[in-house]
C-alpha positions in Angstrom: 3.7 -31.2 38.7 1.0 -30.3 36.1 -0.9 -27.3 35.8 -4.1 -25.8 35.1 -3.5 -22.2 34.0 -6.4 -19.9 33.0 -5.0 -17.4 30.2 -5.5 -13.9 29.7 -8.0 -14.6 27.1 -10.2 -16.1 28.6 -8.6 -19.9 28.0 -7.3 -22.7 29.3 -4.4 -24.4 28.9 -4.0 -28.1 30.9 -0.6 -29.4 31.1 -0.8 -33.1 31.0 0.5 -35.6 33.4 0.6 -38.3 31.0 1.3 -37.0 27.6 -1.0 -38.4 24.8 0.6 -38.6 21.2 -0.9 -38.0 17.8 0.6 -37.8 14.0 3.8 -38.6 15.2 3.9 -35.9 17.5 3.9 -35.5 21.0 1.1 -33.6 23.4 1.8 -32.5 26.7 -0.6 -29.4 26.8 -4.1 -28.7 26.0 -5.0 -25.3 25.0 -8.8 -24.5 25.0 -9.9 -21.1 23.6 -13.3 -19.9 24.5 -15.8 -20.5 21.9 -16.7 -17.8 19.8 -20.4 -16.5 18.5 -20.3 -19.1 15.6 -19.3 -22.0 17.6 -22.3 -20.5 20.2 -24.6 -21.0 17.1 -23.3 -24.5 16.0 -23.8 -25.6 19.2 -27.7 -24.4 19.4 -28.5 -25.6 16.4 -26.8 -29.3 17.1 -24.3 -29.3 14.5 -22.1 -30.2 16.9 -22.8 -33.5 17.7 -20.8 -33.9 21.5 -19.2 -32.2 24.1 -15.7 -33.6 22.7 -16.1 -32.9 19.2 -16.9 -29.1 20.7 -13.6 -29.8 22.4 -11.9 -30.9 19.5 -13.0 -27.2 18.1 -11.5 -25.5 20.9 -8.7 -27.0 21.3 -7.3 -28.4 17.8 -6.9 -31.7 18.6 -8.5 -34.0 17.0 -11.6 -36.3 19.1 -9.8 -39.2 18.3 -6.6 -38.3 20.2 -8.1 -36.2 22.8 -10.0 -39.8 23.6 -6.9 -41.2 24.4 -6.2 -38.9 27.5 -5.8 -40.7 30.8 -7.1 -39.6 34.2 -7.1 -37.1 36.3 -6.1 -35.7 33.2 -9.4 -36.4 31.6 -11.3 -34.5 34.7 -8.5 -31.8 34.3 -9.6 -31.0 30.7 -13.1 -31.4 30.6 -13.4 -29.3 33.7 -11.6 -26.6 31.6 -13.5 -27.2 29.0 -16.4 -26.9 31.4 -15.0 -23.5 32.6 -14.6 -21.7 29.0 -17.9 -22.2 27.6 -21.2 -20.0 27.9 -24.1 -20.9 30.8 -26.5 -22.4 28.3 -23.4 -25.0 26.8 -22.8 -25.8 30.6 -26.8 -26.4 31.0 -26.5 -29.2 28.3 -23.8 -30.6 29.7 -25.0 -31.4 32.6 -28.7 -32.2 31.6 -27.3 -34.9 29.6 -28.7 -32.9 26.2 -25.6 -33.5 24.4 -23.2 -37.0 24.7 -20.0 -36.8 25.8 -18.7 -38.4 22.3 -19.5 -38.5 19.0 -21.0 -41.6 17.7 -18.3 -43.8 16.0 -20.3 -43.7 13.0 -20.8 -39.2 12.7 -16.9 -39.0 13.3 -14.9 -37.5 11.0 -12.1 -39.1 8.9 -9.0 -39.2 10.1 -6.1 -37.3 7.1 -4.2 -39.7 6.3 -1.1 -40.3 8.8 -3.1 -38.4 11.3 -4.6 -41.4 13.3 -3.8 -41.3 16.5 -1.2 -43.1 18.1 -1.2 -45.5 21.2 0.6 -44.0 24.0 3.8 -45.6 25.4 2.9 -48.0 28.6 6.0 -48.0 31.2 4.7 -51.3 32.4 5.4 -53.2 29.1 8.4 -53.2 26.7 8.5 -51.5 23.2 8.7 -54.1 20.7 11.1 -53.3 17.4 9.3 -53.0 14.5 5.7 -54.8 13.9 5.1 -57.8 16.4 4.6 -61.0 14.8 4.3 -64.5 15.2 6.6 -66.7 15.3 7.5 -68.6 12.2 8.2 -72.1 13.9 7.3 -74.1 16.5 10.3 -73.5 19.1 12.3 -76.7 19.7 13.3 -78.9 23.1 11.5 -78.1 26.1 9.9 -81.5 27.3 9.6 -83.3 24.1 5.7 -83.0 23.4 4.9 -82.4 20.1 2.1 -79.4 19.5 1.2 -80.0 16.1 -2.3 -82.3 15.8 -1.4 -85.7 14.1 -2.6 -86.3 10.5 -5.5 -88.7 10.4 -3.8 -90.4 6.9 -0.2 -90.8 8.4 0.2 -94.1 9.0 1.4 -95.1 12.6 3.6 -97.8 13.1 
């Protein structure tokens, strides 16, 4: 069962139903603090350039990995998000003043070893290692050979 649990100071922290990974760790919980005066400021001024990067902030997880949440967790968190922030942050949410992402091109670079990682999918098997194709054309079946004929063999 995941939770959404409003702390003491004023933040959030979501507990994810489907844990997200990043760096070569594992995140299970989201932990938004309520902005402070600067981050108030920031916002005003548009230097921050979405609601996620303002998320990213807040939380200290990177935009790239926090895009990789799956829903209802996604509602759960930006709801949270939603319910830390000051009136006038909420009013540009919901205007549409600010995107919900940051532009692939204003994001920040990723450290290196930091990018974020693909989460593991019940549904499919994990391969071993890097997946890769095969090196030659498997043999028998029905007998039809794949490979296109050269136009200078001779037939006959």
């Amino acid at each position: 069962m995941t939770l959404d649990i409003l702390r003491r100071s004023g933040g959030w922290a979501v507990e994810l139903a489907v844990p997200i990974k990043h760096a070569g760790r594992q995140i299970d919980v989201i932990e938004i603090r309520p902005p402070d005066m600067q981050h108030i400021v920031r916002w005003g001024r548009g230097q921050i350039p979405s609601s996620m990067a303002l998320l990213a902030e807040l939380s200290g997880v990177p935009e790239m990995a926090l895009r990789s949440i799956t829903y209802p967790d996604a509602d759960r968190v930006l709801l949270a998000l939603f319910n830390v922030v000051p009136q006038q942050m909420k009013n540009d949410f919901t205007s549409g003043k600010a995107p919900l992402a940051t532009p692939e091109e204003l994001m920040p670079e990723d450290e290196p070893g930091t990018r974020a990682v693909d989460q593991d999918d019940p549904r499919f098997p994990m391969a071993d290692g890097l997946v890769r194709p095969l090196r030659s054309q498997p043999t028998g079946g029905i007998g039809l050979d794949l490979n296109p004929l050269d136009p200078m063999k001779q037939v006959g």
